[in-house]
N, C-alpha and C positions, 0 to 999 in steps of 0.2 A: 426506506421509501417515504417519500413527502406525499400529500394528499391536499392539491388546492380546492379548495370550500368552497370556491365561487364557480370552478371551470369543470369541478368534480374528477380530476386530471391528477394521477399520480407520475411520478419522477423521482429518478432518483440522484441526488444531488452531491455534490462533490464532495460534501461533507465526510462522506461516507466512503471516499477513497482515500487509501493510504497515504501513496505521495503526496498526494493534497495535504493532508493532516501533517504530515514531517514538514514540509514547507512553511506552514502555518506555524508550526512548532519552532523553526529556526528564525521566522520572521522578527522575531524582536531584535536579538540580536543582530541581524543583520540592520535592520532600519539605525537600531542604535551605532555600530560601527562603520554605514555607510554614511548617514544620514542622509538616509534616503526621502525621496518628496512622495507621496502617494504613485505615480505614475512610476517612478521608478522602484519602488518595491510590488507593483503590483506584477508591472511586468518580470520579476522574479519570481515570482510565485507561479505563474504562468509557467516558468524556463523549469523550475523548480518540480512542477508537480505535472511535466507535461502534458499540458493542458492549454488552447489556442486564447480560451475568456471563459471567466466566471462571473460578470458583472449581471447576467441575468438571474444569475443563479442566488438568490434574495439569501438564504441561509449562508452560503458559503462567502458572498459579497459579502456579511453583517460581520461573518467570524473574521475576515482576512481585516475589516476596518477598524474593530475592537483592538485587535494586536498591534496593525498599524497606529492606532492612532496616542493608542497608553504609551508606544516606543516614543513617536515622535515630538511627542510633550518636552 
């Protein structure tokens, strides 16, 4: 569970679900053998982890951008 400071509001975040995490976990390779653009691996990860968006979700956006972004260097 996440706990926002500001809103005093806990949740709990994608991070923290399996499919999520495999997803996350194939994403490089994937980005690397599609070369994929942001948009199209995010919406993999979505297909991936079935799940509709995680762009709100600050933790799971940071982890899917980090993976994405060291792939697509």
């Amino acid at each position: 569970m996440i706990k926002d400071n500001n809103t005093d509001k806990t949740w709990i975040s994608l991070i923290e679900d399996a499919e999520f995490r495999s997803a996350i976990a194939s994403l490089y390779d994937f980005t690397v053998e599609t070369d994929a653009d942001c948009d199209m691996a995010y919406d993999w990860v979505c297909d991936q982890a079935n799940c509709s968006s995680f762009v709100c979700d600050q933790p799971a956006w940071d982890m899917f951008y980090s993976v994405w972004e060291q792939a697509a260097e």
